[in-house]
N, C-alpha and C positions, 0 to 999 in steps of 0.2 A: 173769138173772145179777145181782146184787146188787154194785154199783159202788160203794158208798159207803164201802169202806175207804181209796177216794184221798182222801178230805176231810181225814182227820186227818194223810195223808201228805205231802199237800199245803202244810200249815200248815208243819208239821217243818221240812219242805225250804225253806221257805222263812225259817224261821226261821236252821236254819245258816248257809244265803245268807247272811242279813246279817249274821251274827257274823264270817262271811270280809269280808262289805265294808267293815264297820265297821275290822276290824282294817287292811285295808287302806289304806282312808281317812286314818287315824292315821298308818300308816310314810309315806305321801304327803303328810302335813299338809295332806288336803283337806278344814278347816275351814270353817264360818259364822262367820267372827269379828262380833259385836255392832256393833252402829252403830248410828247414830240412829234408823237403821227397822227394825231390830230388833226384836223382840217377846220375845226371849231376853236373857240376862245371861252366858252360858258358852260358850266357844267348844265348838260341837259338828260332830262327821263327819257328813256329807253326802254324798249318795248311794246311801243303801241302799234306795231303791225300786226298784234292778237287781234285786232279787232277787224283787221281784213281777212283772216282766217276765220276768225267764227262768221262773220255775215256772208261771206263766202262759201263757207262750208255748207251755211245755211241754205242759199241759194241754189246751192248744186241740187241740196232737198227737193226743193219746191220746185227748179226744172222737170226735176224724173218726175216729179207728180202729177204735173202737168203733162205728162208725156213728150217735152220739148231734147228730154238726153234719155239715151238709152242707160240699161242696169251698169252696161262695163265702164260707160263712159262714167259713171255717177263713181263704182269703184274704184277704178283708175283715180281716177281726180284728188276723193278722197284719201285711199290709203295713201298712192304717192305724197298730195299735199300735208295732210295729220303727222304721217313718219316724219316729215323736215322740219315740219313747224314747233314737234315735241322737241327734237333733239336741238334744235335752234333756240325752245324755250329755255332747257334745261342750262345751257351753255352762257345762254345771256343774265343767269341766277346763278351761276359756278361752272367754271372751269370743266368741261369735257375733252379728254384727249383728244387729237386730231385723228387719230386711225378710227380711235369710235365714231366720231361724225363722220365719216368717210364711207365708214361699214355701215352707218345707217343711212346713208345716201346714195349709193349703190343699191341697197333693201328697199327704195322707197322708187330710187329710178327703173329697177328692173320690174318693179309690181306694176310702175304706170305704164312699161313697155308690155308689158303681158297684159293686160287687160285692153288695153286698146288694140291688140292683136301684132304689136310687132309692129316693123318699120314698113309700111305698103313702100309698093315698086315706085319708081321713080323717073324721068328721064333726065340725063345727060347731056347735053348739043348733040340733043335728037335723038338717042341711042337707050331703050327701054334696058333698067336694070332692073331685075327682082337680086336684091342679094341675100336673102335667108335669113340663116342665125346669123352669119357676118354683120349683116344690117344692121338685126336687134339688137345686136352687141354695141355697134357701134352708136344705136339708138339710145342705150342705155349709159353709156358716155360722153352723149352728149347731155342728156340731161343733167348729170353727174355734171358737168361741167358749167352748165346756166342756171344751177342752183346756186354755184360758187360764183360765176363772175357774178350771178348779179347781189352778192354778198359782197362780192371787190367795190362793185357801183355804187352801192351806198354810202358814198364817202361824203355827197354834202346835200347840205339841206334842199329838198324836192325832186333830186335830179331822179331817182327810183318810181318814186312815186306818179311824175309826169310821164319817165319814160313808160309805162304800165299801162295809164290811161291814153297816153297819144297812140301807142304798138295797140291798143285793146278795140280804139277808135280806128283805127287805120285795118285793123283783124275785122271791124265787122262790117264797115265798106265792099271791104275787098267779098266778103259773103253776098251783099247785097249786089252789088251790077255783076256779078257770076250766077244771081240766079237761087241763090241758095240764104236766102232770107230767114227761115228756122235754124239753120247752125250759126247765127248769130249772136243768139243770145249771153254762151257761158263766156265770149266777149265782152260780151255791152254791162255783164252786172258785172265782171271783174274789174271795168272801169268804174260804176258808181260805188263798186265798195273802196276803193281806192280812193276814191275821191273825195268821201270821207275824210279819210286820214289825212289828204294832201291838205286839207284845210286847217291843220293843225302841222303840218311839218312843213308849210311853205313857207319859203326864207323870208324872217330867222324864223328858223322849226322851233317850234315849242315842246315837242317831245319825238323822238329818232323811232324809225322803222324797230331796228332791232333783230338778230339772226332768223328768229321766228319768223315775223315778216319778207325779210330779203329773202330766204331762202324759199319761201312759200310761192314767192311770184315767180323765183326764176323757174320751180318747176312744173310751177303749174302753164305759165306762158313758152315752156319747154314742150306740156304734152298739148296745149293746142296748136302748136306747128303740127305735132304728128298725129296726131288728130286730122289736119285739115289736107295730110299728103293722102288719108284714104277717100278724101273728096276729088282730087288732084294732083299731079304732079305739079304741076303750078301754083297753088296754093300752096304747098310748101316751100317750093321758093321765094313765094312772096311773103311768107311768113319769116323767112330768113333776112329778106330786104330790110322787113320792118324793124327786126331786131339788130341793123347793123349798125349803131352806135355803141351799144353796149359791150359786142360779138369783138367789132374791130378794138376798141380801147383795150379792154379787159384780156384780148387774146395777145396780143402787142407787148403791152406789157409784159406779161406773164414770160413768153418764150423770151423777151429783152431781158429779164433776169434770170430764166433758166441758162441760157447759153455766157451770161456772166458769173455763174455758180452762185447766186443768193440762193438763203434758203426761203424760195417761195410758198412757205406756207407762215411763215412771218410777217406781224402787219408790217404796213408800209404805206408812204402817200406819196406813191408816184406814177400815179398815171396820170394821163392826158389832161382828163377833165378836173383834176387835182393841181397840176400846176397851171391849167387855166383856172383856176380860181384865186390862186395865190398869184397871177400876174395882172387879173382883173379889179383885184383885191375885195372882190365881193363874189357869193354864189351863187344868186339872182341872174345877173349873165349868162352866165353857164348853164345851168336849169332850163330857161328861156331857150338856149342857143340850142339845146341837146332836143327840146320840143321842134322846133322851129326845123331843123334838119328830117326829123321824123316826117313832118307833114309837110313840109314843103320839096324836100327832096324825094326821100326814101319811100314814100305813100307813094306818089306817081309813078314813080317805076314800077313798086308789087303791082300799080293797078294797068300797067302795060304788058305785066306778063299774065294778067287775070285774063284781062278783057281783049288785048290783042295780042296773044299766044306769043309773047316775043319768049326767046332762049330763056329760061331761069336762069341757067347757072353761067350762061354770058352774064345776064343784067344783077345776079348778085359782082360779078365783078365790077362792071363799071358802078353800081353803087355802094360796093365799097375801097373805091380805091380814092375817090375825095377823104373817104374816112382814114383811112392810111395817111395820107397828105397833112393831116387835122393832127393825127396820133404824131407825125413824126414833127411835126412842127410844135408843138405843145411838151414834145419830149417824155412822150411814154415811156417809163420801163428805164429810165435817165436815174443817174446817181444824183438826190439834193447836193445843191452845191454846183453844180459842172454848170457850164456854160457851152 
């Protein structure tokens, strides 16, 4: 049976989505008003990545019914995804402590680690590891942690959005010449519900992702990496390849102000692709360039460790050490001001 006419329905619906949320947003004056760590100039509505969560959510439906995902996977997806996108809702309507978003993100990362069974084995430059609970632990902090950068990532207009469908397109390739053409799918419709959206936040955005959103992708594009490590050790590192834009900026930063004592859980607009926007003086570049890096660099490599078994965790080095080079020249994690 030939499935592929939810793709473009998918996108639709999720496009309407946010012409309802937008308009919403507006009669509620649930603006971004500009400030100083701002990255915009125009007050704009906020919140229309609900609408990549419900047609998403949706979709995960209609997979399991088709029989294309298993019960755990359809669990997984959803409890982790719903947990982040509630507390992300509630936050972007009023103020939620940070320890509570934290505790509900840890609650939403451990459920998706448990239901997908845990962190599968993995190899090292050659060397088979099963790590256990250590694993899932650490499985569960990482997700905990690409819920959050890609909350840091949403700093300008499209660059979330594109990274989501270029990482979703490059995820279902890499299924596709491996052989494994059915676990493509919760890829390819997490690119058309996105895609949706991108058509209302491509620069200038007419209305922002919003926590609900950003947080939504980073876990959900958290549990199809670990999802794809019980296909392969390889696919998990190609999954990591594809995510190294976001991985290197957001992790760069991050430890550039932990080791300068900021308190990072404070907004701020200094990463990478933040001060390349503000030296560009437009967002559009950046967005572009952040695409263009995905598919042109970082795609080739996952599909060299796919398809001709080269080292993972050699080729996540050499693809992210351009990214490094990018982060440190653009002045991640840099005080505004410095030169």
């Amino acid at each position: 049976m030939n499935f592929y006419w939810i793709v473009p329905l998918l996108a639709a619906v999720s496009f309407f989505l946010t012409a309802g949320l937008r308009r919403y947003a507006l009669a509620r004056s649930l603006l971004d008003i500009p400030n100083g760590r701002s990255s915009h100039s125009v007050p704009t509505p906020r919140g229309g990545g609900v609408a990549i969560v419900l047609s998403y959510s949706a979709a995960l439906v209609v997979l399991f019914g088709w029989g294309l995902i298993s019960s755990n996977v359809l669990i997984a997806f959803l409890g982790a995804g719903a947990t982040t996108a509630v507390i992300g809702f509630l936050d972007d309507h009023g103020h939620i402590a940070a320890r509570w978003r934290l505790l509900a993100h840890f609650f939403a990362a451990a459920w998706g680690v448990y239901w997908l069974g845990g962190l599968a084995p993995f190899t090292v430059f050659g060397f088979a590891i099963d790590s256990g609970w250590i694993g899932n632990l650490l499985a569960v902090v990482y997700l905990v942690w690409m819920l959050n950068l890609y909350n840091f990532m949403d700093g300008i207009d499209g660059i979330a959005s594109l990274e989501a469908v270029t990482v979703c397109f490059g995820g279902a390739l890499l299924y596709w010449v491996s052989g494994h053409n059915g676990l493509s799918w919760p890829a390819v419709l997490l690119a058309a519900c996105v895609l949706g959206f991108l058509c209302w936040n491509f620069p200038p955005a007419k209305i922002f992702m919003g926590d609900a959103g950003s947080g939504f992708l980073g876990i959900v594009l958290g549990l199809l990496s670990l999802q794809a490590a019980w296909i392969s050790s390889g696919l998990l590192w190609a999954w990591l390849i594809l995510l190294g834009v976001f991985i290197v900026d957001a992790t760069f930063t991050l430890l550039r102000r932990l080791f300068r004592g900021d308190k990072v859980y404070e907004a701020h607009r200094s990463h990478a692709y933040q001060f390349a926007s503000r030296s560009h003086g437009s967002h559009m570049p950046v967005t572009f360039a952040v695409g263009l890096i995905n598919l042109l660099w970082l795609l080739p490599i996952a599909i060299g460790v796919v398809l001709h078994n080269w080292d993972g965790a050699l080729a996540v080095m050499v693809a992210y050490v351009p990214l490094i080079g990018l982060a440190i020249k653009y002045k991640a994690g840099q005080l505004e001001g410095l030169t």
